[in-house]
N, C-alpha and C positions, 0 to 999 in steps of 0.2 A: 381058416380059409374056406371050410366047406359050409361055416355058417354064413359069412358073407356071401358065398353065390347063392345059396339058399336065400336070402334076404332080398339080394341082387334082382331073383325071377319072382317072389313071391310081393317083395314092397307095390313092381308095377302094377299086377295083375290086380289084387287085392285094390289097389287107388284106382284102377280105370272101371272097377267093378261101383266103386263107392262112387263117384263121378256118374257114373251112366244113370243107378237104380235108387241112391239114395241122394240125387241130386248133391252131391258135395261141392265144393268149391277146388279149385285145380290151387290155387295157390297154401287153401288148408291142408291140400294133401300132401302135395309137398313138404312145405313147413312138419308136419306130423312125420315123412319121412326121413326127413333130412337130421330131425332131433333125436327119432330112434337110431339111426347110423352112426353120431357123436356119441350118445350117451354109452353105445355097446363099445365103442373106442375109448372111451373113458374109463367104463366099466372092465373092458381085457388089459390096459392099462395097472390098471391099480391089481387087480386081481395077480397079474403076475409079479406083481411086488406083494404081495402076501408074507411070504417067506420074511422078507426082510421087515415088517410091521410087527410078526410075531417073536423073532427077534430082539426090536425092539422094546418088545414089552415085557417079554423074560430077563432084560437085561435092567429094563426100569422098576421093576418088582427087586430085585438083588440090590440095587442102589436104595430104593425106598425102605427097605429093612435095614441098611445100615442109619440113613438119616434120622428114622423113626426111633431109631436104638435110645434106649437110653443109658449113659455110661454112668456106671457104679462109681468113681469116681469122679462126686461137685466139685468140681472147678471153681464155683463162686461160695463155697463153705468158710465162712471166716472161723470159723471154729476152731479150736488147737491151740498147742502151747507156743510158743516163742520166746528163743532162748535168747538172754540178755548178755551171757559172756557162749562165745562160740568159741572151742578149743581146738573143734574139727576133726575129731575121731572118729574114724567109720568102720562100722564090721557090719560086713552080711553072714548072718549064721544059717548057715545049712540052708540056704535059697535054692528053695521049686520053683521053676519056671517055665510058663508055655505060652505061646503068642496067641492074643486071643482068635485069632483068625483060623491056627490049627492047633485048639485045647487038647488035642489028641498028643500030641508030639512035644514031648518034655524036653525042654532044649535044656535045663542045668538042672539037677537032681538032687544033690546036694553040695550047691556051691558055696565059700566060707574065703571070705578075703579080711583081714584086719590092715586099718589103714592107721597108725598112731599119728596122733596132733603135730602139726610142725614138719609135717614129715611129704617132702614134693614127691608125686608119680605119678607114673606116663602109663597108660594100656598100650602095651604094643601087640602088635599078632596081624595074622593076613586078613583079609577080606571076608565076612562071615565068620570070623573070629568073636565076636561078642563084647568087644572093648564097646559101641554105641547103648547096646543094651545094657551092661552094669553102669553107665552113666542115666538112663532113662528109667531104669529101675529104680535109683537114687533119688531123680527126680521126680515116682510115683507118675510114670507114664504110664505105667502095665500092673496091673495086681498080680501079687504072688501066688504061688498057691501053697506054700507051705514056709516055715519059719517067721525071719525078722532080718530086718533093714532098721542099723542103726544107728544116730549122728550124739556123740557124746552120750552115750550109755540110753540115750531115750529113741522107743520106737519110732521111725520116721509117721507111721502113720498117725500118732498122738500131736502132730508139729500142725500146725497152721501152714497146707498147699502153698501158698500163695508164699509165705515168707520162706517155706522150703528152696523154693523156686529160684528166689530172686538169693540164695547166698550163695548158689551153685556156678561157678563158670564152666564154661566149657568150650573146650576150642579146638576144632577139629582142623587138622592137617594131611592133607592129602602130598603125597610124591608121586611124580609120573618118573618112568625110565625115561633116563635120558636127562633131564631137567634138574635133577637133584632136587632137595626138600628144603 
């Protein structure tokens, strides 16, 4: 505020001085003042949006370091074995686990589930129970950090991704109260 009355007494005086002594033109001075009045509204404009540009850019630095990432696991590896008779045996032995997001935080320690061929089941448990991630473990969504994932006695990670991928169903069921399942 105090810089606009400031500008307010100092734009005319300063243009009626340039007008009288250095012969100016009345419509240059104008023009000349009327462009520093915009540009300082423009400029207090943006300025107090600062906050939210820096923001911004803290925010787009956090997303560029994931995009930039690059993930330990190819995707497009055709590499690995593929098994011609599938029996469907699975055991995870003694599975370390941490999300790569918080490596800090061991979510299973040593987890150990044997699943025999021929044989149906269901994850059940509440919400943050871990039934989605021993399903995406399987599917080599997440690296381990300690033991073996195993589909008929061979490491999953010796398998060819892509055909791991495609022998796996999954089908998630949700229940609401009230609705039944």
């Amino acid at each position: 505020m105090v810089l606009f009355l400031l500008f307010g007494l100092s734009c005319p005086y300063y243009g009626s001085r340039m007008l009288m002594q250095d012969g100016s033109q009345g419509g240059t001075v104008f023009n000349v003042g009327d462009c520093v009045t915009v540009g300082g509204l423009a400029l207090g404009a943006g300025f107090s949006n600062m906050k939210y540009f820096a923001d911004a850019c803290s925010a787009g630095e956090r997303i560029m370091e994931v995009m930039i990432r690059v993930p330990k696991i190819d995707l497009d590896n055709m590499e690995g074995e593929i098994l011609d008779n599938v029996r469907v045996e699975v055991e995870f032995r003694h599975v370390k686990f941490s999300y790569p997001t918080w490596p800090e935080s061991i979510i299973s320690e040593d987890f150990c589930l044997q699943i025999p061929a021929g044989k149906g089941v269901a994850l059940v448990g509440g919400s943050g129970s871990g039934k989605s991630t021993v399903i995406a473990l399987l599917q080599i969504f997440y690296e381990l950090l300690g033991e073996e994932i195993l589909l008929d006695g061979i490491v999953i990670d010796k398998l060819q991704l892509k055909w791991l991928r495609s022998q796996i169903g999954f089908r998630q069921r949700k229940c609401y109260e009230g609705r039944g399942c």
